[in-house]
N, C-alpha and C positions, 0 to 999 in steps of 0.2 A: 331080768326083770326090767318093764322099762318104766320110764319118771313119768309122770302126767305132769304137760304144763298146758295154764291157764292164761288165754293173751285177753284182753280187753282192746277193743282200737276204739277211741273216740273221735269225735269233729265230719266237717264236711272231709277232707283227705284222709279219715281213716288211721291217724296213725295212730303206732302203739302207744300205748299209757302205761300200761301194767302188766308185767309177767309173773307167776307165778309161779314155780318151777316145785313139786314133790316128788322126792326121789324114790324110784318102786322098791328098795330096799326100805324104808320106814313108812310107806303107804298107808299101812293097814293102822297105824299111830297116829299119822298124818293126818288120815280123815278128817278130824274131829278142826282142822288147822283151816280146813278150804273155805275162803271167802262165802259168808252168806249168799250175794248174788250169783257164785257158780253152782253152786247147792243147787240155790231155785233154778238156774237154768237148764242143771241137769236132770231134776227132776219136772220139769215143764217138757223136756223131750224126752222123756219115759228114760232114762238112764238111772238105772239104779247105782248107788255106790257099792254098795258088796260086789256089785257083778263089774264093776269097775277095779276091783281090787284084784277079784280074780284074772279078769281079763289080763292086768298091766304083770301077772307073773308068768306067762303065757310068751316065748321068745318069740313068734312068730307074729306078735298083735304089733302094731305098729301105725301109726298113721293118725288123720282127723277122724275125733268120732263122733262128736257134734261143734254144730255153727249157727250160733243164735243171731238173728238183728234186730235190732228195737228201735224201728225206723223214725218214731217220736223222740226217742235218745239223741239218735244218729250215732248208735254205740253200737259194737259187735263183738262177741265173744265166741274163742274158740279154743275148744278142749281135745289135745291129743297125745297122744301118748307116742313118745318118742324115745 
């Protein structure tokens, strides 16, 4: 099962600010834990969480599975399951 984590990078260089790390052994608990702004980000690119939940039990799912930028921010967020 793998963990979904959630990075934020702020400023002109991007760096990280914040991680987020849910482990896919308590995921399906966890949900309810996820930052507001990655909620909306993942439902702004059609990611459902259920099918997120399913996905991160799945040994084989691995990887980025979305990357938001919010070029007025100069924020970016990226959700993947590792």
């Amino acid at each position: 099962m793998s963990d979904v984590k959630i990075r934020v990078y702020r400023g002109a260089d991007q760096h990280l600010t914040s991680t987020v790390t849910i482990p896919g052994g308590i995921l399906r608990i966890a949900a309810s834990l996820i930052p507001r702004r990655a909620m909306a980000a993942l439902r702004d690119e059609g990611i459902e969480l259920d099918e997120l939940v399913a996905l991160s039990e799945k040994a084989e799912a691995q990887g980025q599975l979305v990357q938001v930028e919010d070029h007025d921010k100069n924020e970016r967020v990226v959700v993947s399951l590792e």
